[in-house]
N, C-alpha and C positions, 0 to 999 in steps of 0.2 A: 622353356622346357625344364628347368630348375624347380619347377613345383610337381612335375610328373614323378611317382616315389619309384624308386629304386627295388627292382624286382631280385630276390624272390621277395613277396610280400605275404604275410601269413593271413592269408584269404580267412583260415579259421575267425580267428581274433576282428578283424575286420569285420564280417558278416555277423558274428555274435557281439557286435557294438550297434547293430545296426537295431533302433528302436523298431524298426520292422519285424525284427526276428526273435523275439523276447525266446528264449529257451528251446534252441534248435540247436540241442547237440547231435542232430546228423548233420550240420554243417563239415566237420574235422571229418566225419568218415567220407563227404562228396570230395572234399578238397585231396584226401589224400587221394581219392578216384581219379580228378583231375590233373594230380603231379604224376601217377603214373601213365595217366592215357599221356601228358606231354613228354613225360620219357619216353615212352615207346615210338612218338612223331619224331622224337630226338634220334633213338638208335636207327630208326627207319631211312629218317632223310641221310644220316651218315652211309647204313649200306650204302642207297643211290647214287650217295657223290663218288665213294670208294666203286664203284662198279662202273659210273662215268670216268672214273682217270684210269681205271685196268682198259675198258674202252676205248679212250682215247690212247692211251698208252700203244697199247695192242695196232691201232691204227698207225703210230706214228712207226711203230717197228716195218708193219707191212709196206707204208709209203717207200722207207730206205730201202727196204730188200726191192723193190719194183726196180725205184734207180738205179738198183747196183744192177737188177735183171736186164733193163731196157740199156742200160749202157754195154754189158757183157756182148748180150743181141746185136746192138750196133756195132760191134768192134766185130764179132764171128762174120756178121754178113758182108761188112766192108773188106775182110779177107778172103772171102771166096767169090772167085773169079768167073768160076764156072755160073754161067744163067738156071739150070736146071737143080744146081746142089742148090744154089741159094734161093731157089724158090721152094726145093721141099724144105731146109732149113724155117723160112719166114713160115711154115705151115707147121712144121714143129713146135715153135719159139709159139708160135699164138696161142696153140692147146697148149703149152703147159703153161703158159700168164692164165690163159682162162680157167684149166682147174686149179690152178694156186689161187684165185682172186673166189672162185666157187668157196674153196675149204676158209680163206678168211674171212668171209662174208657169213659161214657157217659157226665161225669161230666167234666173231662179234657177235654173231645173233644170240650164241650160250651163255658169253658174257652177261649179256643183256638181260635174256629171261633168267638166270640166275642171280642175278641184283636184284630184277622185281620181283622173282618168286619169294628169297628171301623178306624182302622188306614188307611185300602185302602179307606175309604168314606172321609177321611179328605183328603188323597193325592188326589183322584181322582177330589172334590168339587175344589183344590187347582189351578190345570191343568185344569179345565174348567172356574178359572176366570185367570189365566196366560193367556190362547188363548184370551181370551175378551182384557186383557189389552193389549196384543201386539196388536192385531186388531185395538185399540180404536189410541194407536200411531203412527202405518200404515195410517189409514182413516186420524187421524190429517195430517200427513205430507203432504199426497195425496192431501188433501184439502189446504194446507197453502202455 
C-alpha cells in the first residue's frame, strides 16, 4: 500500500501532466467541482450519523423510562390485593405504555426524516450547483 499516494492529491496538476490532456484548463474548474460535490457527501453522511446517535440516543432513553414504567407496574399491581382494581389497573398501565410507545415511535420517526430531509436538501442543493458549474465550463469552452 505504500505506493498508493496520500490523499488529498491535486487532481489539477495530475490531469494536466497527463500527455492525454495537452491544454485543458477546465480541468482545475472540474476538480474544484468535485471537492465540493465530496464536501457536500462529507456534510451529508456527518448529518446522518449525527441523527443515527440522536436516534439511537432517544431510543436508549425510552428503553429506561419502560424499565422504570414496567417495574413501577409490577410493584402497583403486586400491592393491590383487590382482583377487580388490579385488573382495571393492568388495563390502565397498558394504554398508557401504548400511547407513550405511539408518541416515541412518532418521535423517532421526526428524528429520522429530519436527518434525511436535511442531508438529501444539502446533496440535492450540491448536484444542482455541480450541473451549473460543468455548464458554466462547457459554454466557456464553446465560447473561447
Amino acid at each position: 500500500m505504500s505506493d498508493v499516494p496520500n490523499f488529498p492529491v491535486d487532481f489539477a496538476k495530475f490531469f494536466s501532466s497527463l500527455s492525454l490532456l495537452p491544454n485543458f484548463p477546465e480541468v482545475t474548474a472540474l476538480v474544484e467541482t468535485q471537492k465540493k460535490n465530496l464536501a457536500a457527501l462529507t456534510a451529508a453522511n456527518k448529518l446522518i450519523f449525527e441523527g443515527a446517535q440522536a436516534i439511537t440516543q432517544r431510543q436508549v432513553e425510552v428503553v429506561r423510562r419502560q424499565v422504570t414504567d414496567a417495574t413501577e407496574a409490577a410493584r402497583v399491581l403486586a400491592t393491590t390485593l383487590n382482583p377487580q382494581e388490579r385488573a382495571r389497573l393492568q388495563a390502565e398501565l397498558v394504554k398508557v405504555a401504548y400511547e407513550k410507545s405511539v408518541s416515541d415511535l412518532k418521535e423517532v420517526e421526526d428524528l429520522l426524516r429530519k436527518s434525511s430531509t436535511e442531508a438529501l436538501g444539502l446533496v440535492h442543493a450540491r448536484v444542482l450547483e455541480a450541473v451549473d458549474e460543468v455548464r458554466a465550463v462547457v459554454d466557456k469552452k464553446a465560447a473561447g
